[in-house]
N, C-alpha and C positions, 0 to 999 in steps of 0.2 A: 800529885800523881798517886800518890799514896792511898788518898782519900777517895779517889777515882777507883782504884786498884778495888779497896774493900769494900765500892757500892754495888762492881761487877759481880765481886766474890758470893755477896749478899743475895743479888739479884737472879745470876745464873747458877746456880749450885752446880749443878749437872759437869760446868765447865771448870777446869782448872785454870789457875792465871800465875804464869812465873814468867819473873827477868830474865833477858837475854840478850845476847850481842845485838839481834836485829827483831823488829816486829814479825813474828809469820803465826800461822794456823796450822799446826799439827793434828789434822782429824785422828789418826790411828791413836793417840794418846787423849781428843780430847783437851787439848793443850793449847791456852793462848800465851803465844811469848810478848813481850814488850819491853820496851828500852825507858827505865828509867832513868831520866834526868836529860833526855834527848829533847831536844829542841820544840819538834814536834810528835811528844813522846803520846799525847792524849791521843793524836791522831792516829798514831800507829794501832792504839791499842785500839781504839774501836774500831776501824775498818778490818783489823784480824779478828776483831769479835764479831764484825759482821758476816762476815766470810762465815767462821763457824754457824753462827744462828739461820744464816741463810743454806748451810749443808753442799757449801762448797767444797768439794771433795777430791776432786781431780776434772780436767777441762776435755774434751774433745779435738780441740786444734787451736790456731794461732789467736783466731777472732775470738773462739768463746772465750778464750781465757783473758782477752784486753774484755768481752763483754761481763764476767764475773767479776772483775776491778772494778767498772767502771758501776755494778751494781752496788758493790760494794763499798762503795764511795758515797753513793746515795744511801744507803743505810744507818754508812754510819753519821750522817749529818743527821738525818731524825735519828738516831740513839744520842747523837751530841749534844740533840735539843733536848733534851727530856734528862740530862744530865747540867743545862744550864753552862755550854760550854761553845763556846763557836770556833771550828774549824778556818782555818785557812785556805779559801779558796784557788789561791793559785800554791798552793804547797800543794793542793789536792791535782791539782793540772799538773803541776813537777812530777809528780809520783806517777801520773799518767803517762807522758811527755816518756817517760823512762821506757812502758810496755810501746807503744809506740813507738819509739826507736830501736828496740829491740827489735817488733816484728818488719818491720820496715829494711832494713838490716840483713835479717832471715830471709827475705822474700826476693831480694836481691839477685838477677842471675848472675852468676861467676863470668859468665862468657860474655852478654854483650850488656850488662847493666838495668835491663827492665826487669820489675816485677813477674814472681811467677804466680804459680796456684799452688796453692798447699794441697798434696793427694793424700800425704798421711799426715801422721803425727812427727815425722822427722824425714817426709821428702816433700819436695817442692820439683816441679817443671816451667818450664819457660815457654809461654804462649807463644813468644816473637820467633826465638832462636831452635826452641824444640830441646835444649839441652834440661838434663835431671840432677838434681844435690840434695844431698842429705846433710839434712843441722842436729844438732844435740837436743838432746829433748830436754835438755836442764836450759830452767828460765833466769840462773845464775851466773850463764858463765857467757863468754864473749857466744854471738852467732858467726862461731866457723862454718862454711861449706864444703862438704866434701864433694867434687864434683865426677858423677858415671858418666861413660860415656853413652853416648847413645846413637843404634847401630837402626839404618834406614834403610 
């Protein structure tokens, strides 16, 4: 990892690369974190390096930000090649599996169980039922729904 650490270092000057509890991309710092010694530690580190290089910066809604992952997963498998390193295919599908679950979760109506649409960035409405709820716009934490009422 080490040796990985100081080809990025070498290669992207622009970018800074330090340890940290979990893999993410800090754009406002310019900052890639990565978990030394983690299992699939290489992987972390490129798919947050790819996020960066690709100027992932913040998402528009539920889909773009599973569609930014999911670019970013391809990225970083050509960056993995060119560093003579091969990813784990279904770790890459785990990691997905995760957003996935999450929006899935989120989209969920409170009242009768189907999927809604996403109108913002932290509300959803229910096609079937007509009922409205708002989720947390953090991609870290459980998808609570707060549920409005909604007056006909």
């Amino acid at each position: 990892m080490d040796q990985l650490v100081h080809k990025l270092r070498r290669d992207y000057p622009a970018l800074a690369f330090a340890a940290g509890d979990s893999p993410c991309w800090s754009p406002s710092d310019s900052l890639v974190y990565y978990t030394p010694g983690a299992e699939h530690g290489p992987a972390g580190l490129l798919h947050e390096l790819a996020h960066a290089l690709m100027r992932h910066n913040t998402f528009a809604n539920d889909l773009d930000l599973l569609k930014k992952e999911v670019e970013a997963w391809d990225e970083a498998c050509r960056l993995a090649a060119g560093y003579a390193i091969e990813l784990d295919q279904d770790h890459i599908q785990d990691c997905l599996d995760t957003y996935r679950d999450w929006l899935h979760k989120r989209s969920l109506c409170p009242t009768c169980r189907v999927n809604g649409l996403q109108t913002s960035i932290q509300r959803y409405n229910c096609l079937n039922c007509g009922h409205s709820w708002q989720v947390s716009a953090s991609r870290s934490c459980r998808p609570y729904r707060l549920s409005k009422t909604v007056r006909t």
